[in-house]
C-alpha positions in Angstrom: 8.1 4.0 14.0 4.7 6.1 13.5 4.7 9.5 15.2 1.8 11.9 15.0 1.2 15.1 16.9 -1.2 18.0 15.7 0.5 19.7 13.4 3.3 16.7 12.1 4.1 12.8 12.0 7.1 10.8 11.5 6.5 7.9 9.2 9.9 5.7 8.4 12.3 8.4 9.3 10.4 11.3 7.3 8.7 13.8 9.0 5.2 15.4 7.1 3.2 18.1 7.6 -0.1 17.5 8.4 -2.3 18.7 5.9 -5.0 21.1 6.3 -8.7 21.6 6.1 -8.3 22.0 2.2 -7.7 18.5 1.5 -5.0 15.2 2.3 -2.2 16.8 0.7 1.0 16.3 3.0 4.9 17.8 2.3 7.8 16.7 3.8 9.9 18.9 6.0 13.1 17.6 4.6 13.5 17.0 0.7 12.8 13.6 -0.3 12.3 11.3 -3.6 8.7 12.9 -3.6 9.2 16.6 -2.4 5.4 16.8 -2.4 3.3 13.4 -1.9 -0.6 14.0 -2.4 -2.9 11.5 -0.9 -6.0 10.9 -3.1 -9.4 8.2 -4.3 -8.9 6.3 -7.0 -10.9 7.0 -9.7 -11.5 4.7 -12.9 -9.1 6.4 -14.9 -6.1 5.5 -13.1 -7.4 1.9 -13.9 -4.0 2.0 -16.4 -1.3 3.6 -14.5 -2.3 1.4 -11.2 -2.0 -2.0 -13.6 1.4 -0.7 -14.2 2.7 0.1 -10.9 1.1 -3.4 -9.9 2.9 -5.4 -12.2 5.9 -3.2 -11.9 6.0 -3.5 -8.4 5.3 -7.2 -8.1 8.1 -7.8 -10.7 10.8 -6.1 -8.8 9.8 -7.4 -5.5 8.6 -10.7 -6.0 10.8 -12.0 -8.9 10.0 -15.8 -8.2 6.1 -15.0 -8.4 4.9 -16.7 -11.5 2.9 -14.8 -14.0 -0.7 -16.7 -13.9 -2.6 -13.3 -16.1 -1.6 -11.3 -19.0 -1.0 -7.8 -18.6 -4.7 -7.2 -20.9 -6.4 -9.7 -18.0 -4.6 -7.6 -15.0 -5.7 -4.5 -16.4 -9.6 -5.9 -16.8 -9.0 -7.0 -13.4 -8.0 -3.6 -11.9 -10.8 -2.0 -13.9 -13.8 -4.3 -13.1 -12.7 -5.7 -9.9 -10.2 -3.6 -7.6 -11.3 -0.1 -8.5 -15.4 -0.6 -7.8 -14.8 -3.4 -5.5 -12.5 -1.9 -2.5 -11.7 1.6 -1.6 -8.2 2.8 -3.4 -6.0 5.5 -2.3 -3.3 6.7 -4.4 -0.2 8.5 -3.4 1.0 10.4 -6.4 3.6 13.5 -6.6 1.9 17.2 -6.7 2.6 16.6 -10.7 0.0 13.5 -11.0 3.1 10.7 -11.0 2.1 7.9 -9.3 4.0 6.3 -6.9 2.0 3.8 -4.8 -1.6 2.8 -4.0 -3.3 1.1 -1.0 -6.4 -0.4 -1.7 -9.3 -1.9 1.4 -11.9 -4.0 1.5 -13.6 -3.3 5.0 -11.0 -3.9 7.5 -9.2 -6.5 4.5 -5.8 -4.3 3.5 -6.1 -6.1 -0.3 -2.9 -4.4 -1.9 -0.4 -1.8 -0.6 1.9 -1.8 -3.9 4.8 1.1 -4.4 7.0 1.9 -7.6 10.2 0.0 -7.3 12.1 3.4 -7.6 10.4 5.0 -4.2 10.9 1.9 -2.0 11.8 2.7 2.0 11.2 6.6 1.3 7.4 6.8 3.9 5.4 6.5 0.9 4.3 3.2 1.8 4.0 4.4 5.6 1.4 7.2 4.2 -0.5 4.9 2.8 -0.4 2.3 5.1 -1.3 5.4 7.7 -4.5 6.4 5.4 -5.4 2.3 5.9 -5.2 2.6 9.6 -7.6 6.0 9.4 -9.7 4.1 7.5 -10.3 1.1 9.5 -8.9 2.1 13.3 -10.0 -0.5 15.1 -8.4 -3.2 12.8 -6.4 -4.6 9.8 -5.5 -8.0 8.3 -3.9 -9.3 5.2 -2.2 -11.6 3.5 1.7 -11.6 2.6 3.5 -14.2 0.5 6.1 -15.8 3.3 8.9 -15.6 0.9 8.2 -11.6 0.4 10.4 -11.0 3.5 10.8 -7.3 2.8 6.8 -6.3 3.1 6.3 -8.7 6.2 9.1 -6.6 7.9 7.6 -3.6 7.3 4.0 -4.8 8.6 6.1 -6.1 11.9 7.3 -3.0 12.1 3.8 -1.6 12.2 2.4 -3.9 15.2 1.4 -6.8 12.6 1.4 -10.0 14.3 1.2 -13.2 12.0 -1.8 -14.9 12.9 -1.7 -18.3 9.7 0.5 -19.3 7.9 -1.0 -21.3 4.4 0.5 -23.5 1.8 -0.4 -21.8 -1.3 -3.2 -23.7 -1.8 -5.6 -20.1 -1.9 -3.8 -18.2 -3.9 -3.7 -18.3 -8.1 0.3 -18.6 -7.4 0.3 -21.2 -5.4 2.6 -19.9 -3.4 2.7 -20.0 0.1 1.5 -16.7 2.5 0.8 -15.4 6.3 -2.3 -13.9 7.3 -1.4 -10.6 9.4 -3.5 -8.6 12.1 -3.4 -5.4 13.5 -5.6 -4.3 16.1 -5.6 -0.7 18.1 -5.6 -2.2 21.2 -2.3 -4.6 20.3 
């Protein structure tokens, strides 16, 4: 559930600050995996640390997913395509560790990808949060079917599948559901 009131919001269970006027830095009232979460644009540097939470990520949630680039041709990827192409938003620790990213292409939520180690902690509701702010009116995406854990947590959001392909799309060939989320329901 997504609470938010003027001075706080509840995001899986956590409850953050809101932040102020000095930026989008948000701390949570009760200790969690991140004690401080910071909420920031990519910028090209983090080209190497984002190929590595991707991959990461990807690996310990999607075991089954075959491996169709090199880790050299992800990070090209992330460089020349995802970080110019769409708008990123990292959440990182007040420290600079990165723990998750979000990344948009209009209304088109492209990527929400967390470190395996930060899972079901409202790091992934932040970001997911920051999507909404950027595009209020509406989201869609894509989910692999099989990835049952990340289509829960869009459910839980108001995501409503909408298609459901055979793979034939994707580089993995492997079958997904397009997801929409609209203000209005």
């Amino acid at each position: 559930m997504f609470v938010q009131d003027d001075e706080q919001f509840t995001a899986d269970g956590v409850t953050w600050r809101v932040p102020d006027e000095q930026g989008d830095e948000m701390t949570p009232n009760e200790s969690t995996a991140a004690d401080r979460v910071l909420l920031r644009e990519a910028a090209a540097e983090d080209a190497e640390p984002l190929t590595r939470l991707f991959l990461a990520s990807r690996a310990a949630a999607m075991p089954y997913l075959p491996r169709v680039h090199s880790d050299e041709d992800t990070l090209a990827w992330m460089t020349h395509v995802v970080l110019p192409g769409t708008t990123v938003w990292i959440a990182e620790t007040g420290t600079g560790e990165v723990l998750g990213f979000a990344s948009l292409d209009g209304t088109e939520l492209e990527h929400l990808y967390l470190r395996p180690d930060v899972r079901r902690r409202g790091i992934g509701s932040l970001l997911l949060a920051k999507a909404r702010e950027i595009a209020p009116d509406e989201l869609t995406l894509y989910v692999f079917q099989r990835n049952t854990d990340a289509r829960a947590f869009y459910e839980r959001y108001g995501f409503t599948a909408v298609g459901f392909d055979d793979g034939s799309r994707n580089e993995e060939k492997e079958p997904d559901v397009r997801y929409r989320w609209t203000a209005n329901g």
